[in-house]
GULUM-551266 format. One line per field, with one value per atom (N, C-alpha, C): chain; residue in three letters; x, y, z. Coordinates in Angstrom, 2 decimals. Atoms other than C-alpha are relative to their C-alpha. Example, Ala and Ser with C-alpha at 12.3 -4.5 7.8 and 13.67 -1.06 7.14 Angstrom:
// GULUM-551266
unit	[A, A, A, A, A, A]
code	[ALA, ALA, ALA, SER, SER, SER]
X	[0.89, 12.30, 0.90, -0.82, 13.67, -0.77]
Y	[-1.19, -4.50, 1.20, -1.19, -1.06, 1.09]
Z	[0.00, 7.80, 0.00, -0.06, 7.14, 0.73]
This chain:
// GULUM-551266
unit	[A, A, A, A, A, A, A, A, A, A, A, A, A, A, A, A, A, A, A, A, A, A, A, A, A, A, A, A, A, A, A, A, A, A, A, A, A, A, A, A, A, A, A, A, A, A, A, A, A, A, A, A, A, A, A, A, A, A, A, A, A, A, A, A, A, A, A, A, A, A, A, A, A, A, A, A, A, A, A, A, A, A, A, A, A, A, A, A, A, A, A, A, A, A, A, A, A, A, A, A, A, A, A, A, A, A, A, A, A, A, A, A, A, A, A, A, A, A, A, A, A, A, A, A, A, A, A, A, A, A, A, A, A, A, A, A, A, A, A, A, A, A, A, A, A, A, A, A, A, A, A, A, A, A, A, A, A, A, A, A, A, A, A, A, A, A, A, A, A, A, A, A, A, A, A, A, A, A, A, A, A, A, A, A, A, A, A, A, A, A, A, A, A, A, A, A, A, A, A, A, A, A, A, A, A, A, A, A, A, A, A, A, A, A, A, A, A, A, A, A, A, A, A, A, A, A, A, A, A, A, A, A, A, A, A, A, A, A, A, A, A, A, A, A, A, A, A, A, A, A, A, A, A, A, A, A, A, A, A, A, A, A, A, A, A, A, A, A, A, A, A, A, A, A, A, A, A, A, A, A, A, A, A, A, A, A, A, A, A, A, A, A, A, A, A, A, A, A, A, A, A, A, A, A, A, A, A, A, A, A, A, A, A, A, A, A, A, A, A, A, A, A, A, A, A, A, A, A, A, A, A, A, A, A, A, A, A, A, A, A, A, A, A, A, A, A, A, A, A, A, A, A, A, A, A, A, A, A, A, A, A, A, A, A, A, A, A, A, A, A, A, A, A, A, A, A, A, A, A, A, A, A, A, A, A, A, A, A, A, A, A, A, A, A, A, A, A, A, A, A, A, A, A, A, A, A, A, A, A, A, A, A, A, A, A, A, A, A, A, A, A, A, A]
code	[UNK, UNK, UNK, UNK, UNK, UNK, UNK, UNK, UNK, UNK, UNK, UNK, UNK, UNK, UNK, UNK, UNK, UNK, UNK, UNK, UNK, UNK, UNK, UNK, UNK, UNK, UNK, UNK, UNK, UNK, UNK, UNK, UNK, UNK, UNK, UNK, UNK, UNK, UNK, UNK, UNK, UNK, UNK, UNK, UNK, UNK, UNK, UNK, UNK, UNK, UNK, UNK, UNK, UNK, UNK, UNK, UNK, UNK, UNK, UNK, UNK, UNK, UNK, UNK, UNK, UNK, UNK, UNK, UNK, UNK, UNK, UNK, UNK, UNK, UNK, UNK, UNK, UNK, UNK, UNK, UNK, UNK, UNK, UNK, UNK, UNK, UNK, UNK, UNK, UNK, UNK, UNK, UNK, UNK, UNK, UNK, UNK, UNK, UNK, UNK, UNK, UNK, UNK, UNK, UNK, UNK, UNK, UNK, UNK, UNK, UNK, UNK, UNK, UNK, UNK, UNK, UNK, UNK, UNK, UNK, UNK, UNK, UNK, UNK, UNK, UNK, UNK, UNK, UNK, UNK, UNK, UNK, UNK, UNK, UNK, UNK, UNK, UNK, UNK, UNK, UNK, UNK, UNK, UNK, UNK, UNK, UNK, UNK, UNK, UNK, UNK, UNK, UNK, UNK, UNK, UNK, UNK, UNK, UNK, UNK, UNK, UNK, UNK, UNK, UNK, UNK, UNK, UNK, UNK, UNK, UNK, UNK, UNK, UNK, UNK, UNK, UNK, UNK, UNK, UNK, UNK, UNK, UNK, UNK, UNK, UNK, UNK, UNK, UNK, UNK, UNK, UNK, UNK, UNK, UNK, UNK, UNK, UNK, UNK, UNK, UNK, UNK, UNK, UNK, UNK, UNK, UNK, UNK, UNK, UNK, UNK, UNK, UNK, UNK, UNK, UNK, UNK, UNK, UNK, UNK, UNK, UNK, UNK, UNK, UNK, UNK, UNK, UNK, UNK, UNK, UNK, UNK, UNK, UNK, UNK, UNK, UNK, UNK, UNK, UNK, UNK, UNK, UNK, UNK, UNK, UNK, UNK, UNK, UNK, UNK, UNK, UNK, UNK, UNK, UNK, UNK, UNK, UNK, UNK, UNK, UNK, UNK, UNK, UNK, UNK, UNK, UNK, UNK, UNK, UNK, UNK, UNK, UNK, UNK, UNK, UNK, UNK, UNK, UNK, UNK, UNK, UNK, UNK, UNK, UNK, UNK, UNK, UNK, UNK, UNK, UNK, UNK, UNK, UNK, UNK, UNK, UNK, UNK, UNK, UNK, UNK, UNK, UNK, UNK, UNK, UNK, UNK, UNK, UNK, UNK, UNK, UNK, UNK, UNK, UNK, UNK, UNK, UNK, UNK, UNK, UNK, UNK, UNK, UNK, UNK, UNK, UNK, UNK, UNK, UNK, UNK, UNK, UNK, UNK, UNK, UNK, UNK, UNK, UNK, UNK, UNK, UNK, UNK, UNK, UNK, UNK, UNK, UNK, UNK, UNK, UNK, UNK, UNK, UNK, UNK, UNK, UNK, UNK, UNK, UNK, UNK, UNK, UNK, UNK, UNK, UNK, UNK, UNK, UNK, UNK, UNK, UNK, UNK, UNK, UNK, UNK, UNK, UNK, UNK, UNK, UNK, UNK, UNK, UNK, UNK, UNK, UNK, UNK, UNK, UNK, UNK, UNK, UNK, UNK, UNK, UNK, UNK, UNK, UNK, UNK, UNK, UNK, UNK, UNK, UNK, UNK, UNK, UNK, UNK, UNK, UNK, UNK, UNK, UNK, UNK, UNK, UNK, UNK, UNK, UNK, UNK, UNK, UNK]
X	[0.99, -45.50, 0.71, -0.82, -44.65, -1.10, 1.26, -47.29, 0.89, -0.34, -46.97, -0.17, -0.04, -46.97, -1.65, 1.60, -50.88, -0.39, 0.51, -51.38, 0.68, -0.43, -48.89, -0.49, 0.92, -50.20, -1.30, 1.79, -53.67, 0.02, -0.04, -52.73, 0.36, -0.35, -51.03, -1.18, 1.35, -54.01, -0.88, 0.48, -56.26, 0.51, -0.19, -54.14, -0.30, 0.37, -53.88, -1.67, 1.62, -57.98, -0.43, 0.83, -58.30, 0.69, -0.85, -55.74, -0.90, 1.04, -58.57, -1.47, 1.10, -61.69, -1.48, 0.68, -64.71, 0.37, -0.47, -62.93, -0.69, 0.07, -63.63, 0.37, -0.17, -63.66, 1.93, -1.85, -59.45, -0.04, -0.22, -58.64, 1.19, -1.37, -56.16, 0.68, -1.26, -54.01, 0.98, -0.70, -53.30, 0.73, -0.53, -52.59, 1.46, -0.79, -50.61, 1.13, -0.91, -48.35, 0.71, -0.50, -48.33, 0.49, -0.89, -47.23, 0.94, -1.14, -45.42, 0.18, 0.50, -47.54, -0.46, 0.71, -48.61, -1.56, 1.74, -52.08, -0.64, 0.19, -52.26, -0.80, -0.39, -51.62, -1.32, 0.49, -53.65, -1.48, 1.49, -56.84, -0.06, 0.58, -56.80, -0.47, 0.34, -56.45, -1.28, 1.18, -58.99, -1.46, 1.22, -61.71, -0.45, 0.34, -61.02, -0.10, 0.25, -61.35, -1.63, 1.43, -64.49, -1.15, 0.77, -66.18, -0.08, -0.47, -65.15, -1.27, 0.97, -67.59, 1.19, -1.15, -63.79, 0.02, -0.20, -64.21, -0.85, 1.25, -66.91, 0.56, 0.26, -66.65, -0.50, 0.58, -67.47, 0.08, 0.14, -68.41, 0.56, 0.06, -67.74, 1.47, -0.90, -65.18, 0.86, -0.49, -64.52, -0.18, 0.23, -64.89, 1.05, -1.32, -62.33, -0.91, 0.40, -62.62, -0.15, -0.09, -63.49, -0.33, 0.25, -63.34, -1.30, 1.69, -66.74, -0.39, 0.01, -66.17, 1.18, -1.25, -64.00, 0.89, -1.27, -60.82, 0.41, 0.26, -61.23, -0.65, 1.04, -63.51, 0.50, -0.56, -61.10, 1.57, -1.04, -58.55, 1.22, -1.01, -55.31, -0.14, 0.11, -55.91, -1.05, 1.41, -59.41, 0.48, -0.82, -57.05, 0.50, -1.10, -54.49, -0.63, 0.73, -56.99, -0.48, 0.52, -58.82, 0.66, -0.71, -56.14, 1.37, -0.54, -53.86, -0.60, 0.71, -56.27, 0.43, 0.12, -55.27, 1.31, -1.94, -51.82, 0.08, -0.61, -51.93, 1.25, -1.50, -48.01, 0.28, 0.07, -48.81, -1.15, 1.40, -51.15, -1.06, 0.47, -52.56, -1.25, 0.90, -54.44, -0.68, 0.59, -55.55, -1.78, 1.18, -58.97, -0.58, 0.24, -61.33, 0.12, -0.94, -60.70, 1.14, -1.48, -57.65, 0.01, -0.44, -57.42, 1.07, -1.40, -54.14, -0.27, 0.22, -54.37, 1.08, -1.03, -50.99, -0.67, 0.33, -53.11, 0.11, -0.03, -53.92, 1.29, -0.84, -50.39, 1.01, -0.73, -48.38, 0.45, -1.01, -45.52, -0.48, 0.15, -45.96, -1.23, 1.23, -49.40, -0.34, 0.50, -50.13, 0.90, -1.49, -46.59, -0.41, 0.68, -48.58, -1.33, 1.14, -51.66, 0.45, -0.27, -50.35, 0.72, -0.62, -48.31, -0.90, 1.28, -51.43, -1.00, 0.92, -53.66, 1.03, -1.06, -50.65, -0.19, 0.09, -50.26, -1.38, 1.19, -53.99, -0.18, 0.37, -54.36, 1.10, -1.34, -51.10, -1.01, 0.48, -52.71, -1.33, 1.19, -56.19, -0.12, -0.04, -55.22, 0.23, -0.12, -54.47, -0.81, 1.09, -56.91, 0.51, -0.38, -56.27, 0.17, -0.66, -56.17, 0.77, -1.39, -53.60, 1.37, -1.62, -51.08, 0.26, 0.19, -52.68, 1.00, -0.89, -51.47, 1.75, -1.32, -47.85, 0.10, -1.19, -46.85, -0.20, 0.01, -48.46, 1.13, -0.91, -46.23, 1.44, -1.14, -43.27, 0.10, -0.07, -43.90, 0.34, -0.33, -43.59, 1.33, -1.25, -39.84, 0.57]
Y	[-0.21, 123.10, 0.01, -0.36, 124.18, 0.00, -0.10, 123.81, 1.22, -0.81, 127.12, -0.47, 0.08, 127.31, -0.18, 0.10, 127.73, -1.73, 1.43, 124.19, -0.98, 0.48, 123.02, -0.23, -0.57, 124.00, -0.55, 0.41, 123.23, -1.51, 1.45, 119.50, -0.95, 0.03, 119.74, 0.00, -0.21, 121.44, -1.30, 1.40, 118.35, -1.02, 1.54, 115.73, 0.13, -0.12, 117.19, -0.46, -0.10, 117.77, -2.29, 1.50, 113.92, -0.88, 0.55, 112.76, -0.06, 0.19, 113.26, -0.14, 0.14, 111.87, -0.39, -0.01, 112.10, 0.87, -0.54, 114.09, 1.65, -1.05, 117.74, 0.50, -1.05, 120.29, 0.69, -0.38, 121.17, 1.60, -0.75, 124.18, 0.65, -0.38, 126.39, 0.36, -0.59, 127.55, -1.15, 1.40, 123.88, -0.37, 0.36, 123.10, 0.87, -0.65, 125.87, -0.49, 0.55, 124.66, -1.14, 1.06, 121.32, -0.08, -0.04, 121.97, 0.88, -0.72, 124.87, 1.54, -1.08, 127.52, 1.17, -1.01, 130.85, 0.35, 0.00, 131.14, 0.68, -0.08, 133.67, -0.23, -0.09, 132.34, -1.50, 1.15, 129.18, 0.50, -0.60, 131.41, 0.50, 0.19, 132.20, -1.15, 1.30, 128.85, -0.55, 0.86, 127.33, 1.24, -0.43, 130.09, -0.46, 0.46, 129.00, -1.72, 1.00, 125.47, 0.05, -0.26, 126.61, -0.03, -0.37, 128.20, -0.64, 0.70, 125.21, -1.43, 0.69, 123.27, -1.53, 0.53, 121.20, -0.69, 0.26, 121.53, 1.04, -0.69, 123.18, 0.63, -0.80, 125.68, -0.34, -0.05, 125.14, 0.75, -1.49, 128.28, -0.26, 0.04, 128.97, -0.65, 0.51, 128.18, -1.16, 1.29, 124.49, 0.13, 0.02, 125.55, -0.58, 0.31, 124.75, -0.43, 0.26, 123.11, -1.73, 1.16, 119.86, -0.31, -0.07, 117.93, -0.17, 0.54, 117.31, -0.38, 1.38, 114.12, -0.70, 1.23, 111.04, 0.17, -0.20, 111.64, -0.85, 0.38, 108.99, 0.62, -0.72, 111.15, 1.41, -1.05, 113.66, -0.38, 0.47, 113.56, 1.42, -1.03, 115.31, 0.86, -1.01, 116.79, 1.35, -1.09, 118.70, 1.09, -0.85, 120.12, 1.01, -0.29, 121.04, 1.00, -0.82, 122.48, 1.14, -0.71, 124.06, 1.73, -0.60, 126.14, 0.63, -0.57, 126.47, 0.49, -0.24, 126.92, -1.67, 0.52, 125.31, -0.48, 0.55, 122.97, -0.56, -0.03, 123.09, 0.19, -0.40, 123.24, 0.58, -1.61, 126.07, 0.19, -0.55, 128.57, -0.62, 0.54, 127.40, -1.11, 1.31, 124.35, 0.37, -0.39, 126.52, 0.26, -0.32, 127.03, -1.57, 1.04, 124.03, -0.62, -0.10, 125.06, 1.12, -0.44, 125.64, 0.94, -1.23, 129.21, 0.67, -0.70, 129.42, -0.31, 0.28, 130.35, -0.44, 0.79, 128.44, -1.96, 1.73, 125.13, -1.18, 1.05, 123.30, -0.49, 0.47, 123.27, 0.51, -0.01, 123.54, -1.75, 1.43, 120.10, -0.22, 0.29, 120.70, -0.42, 0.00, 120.66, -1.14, 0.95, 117.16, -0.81, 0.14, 116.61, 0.30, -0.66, 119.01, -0.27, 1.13, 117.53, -1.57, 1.21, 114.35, 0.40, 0.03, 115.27, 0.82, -0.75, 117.62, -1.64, 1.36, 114.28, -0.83, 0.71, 112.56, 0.42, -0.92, 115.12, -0.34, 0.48, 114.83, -1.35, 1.33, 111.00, -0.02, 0.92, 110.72, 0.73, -0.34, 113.62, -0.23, 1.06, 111.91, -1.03, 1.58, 108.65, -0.20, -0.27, 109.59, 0.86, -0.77, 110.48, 0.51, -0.31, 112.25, -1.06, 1.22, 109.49, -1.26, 0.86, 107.46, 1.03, -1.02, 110.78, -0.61, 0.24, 110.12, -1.04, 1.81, 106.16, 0.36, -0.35, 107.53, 0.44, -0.70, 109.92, -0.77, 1.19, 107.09, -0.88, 0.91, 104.82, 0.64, -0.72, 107.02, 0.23, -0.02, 107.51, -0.65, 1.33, 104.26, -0.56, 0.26, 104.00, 0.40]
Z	[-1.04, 97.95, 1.34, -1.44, 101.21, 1.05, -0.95, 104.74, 0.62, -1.11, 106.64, 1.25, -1.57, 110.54, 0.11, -0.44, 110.34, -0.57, 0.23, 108.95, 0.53, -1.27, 111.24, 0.80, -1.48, 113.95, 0.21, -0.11, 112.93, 0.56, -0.43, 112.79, 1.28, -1.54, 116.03, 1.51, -0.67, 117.80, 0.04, 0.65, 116.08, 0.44, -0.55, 117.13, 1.51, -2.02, 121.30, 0.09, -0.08, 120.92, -0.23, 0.04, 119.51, 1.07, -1.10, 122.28, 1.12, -1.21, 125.18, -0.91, 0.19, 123.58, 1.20, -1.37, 125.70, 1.31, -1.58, 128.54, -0.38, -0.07, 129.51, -1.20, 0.76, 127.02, 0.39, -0.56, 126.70, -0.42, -0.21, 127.51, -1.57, 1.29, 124.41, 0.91, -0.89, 126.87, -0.03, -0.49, 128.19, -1.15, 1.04, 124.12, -0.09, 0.62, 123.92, 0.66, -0.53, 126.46, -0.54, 1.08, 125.35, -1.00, 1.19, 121.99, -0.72, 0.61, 122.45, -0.88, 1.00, 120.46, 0.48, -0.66, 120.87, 0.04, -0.35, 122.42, -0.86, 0.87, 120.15, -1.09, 1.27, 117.17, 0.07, -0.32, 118.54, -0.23, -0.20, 118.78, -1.57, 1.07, 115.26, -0.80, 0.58, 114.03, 0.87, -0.96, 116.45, -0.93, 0.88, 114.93, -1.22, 1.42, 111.52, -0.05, -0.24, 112.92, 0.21, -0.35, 114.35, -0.85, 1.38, 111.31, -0.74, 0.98, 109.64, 0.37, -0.83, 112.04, 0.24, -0.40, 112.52, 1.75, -1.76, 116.98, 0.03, -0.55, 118.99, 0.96, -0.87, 121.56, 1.03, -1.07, 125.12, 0.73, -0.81, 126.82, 1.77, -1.59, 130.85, 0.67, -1.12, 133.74, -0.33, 0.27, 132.57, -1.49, 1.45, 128.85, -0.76, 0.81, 125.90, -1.31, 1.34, 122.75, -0.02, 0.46, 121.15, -1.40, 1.74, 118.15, -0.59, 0.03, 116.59, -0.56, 1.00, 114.40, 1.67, -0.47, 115.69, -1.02, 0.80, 114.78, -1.33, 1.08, 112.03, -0.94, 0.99, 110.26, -0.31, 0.30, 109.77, -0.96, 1.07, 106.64, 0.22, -0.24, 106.93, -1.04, 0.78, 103.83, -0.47, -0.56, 104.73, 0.90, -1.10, 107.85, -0.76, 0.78, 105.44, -0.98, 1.19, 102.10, 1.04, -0.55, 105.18, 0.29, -1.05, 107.02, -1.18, 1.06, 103.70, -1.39, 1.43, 100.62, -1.16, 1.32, 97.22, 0.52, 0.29, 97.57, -1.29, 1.55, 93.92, -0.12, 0.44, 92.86, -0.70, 0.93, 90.33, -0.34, 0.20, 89.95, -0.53, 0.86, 86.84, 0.38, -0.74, 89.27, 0.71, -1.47, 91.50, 0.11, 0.37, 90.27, -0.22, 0.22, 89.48, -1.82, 1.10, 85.96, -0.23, 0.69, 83.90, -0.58, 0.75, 82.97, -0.95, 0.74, 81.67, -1.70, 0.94, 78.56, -1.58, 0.37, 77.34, 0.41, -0.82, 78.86, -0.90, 0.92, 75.57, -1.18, 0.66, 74.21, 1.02, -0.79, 77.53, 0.63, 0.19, 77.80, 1.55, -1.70, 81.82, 0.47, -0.93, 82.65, 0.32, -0.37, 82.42, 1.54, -1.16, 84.98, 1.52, -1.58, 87.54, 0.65, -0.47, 87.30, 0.39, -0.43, 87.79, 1.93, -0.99, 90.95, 0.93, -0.87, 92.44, 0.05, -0.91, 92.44, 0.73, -0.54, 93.45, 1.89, -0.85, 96.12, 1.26, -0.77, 97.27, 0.23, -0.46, 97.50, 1.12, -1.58, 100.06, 1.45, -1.81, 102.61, 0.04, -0.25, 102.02, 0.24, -0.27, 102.61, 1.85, -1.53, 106.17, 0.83, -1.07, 109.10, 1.31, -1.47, 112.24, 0.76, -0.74, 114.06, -0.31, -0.15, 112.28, 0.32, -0.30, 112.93, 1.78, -1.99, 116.87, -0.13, 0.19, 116.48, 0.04, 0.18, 114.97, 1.29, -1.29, 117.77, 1.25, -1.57, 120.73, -0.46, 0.31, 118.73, 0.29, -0.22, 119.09, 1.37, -1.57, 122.71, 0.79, -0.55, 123.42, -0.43, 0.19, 121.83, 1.10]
């Protein structure tokens, strides 16, 4: 399993957005700066954040985005399923059932199921705002 740049990114976006809670609606530009990304590339992800009902839209002059949970109420791995699909580690998982039709006498499958829930309990066990916590903690080194 591999995270592309879009689920990067996403989590990035997500953490800046939970970094000013309560304040003005943040601007994507301002993010983009901050973290470096192309506005772009920032404006797709932020739609599919959108559609996701993830951060809201604030129209006008002073507009931007926000998140629209408390960053506790957001699991890295909802970000992540959202913005990447299936982080199944082979096809075969990728569905809710097992299509392959090698399944009931294949040595591996139980190996990949084990390491796909594996997989999901680590980036569910973590919420946007313990990533927030990490990088304030790092700030402060």
């Amino acid at each position: 399993m591999k995270i592309s740049t879009k689920g990067r990114y996403a989590l990035r976006l997500m953490m800046d957005l939970a970094c000013r809670p309560g304040s003005d609606p943040v601007a994507l530009k301002d993010v983009a700066e901050r973290q470096e990304i192309s506005l772009k590339y920032l404006e797709q992800i932020v739609g599919l954040l959108g559609k996701a009902g993830f951060v809201r839209s604030v129209r006008g002059p002073q507009g931007g985005y926000r998140l629209s949970r408390a960053p506790e109420n957001y699991t890295v791995g909802e970000i992540l399923r959202l913005t990447e699909g299936s982080l199944a580690p082979v096809s075969c998982l990728e569905d809710a059932e097992n299509l392959c039709e090698r399944c009931s006498q294949c040595g591996t499958v139980d190996f990949w199921s084990g390491l796909y829930a594996e997989i999901n309990r680590y980036i569910d066990r973590f919420s946007l705002a313990d990533l927030v916590a990490a990088e304030q903690r790092k700030a402060q080194i």
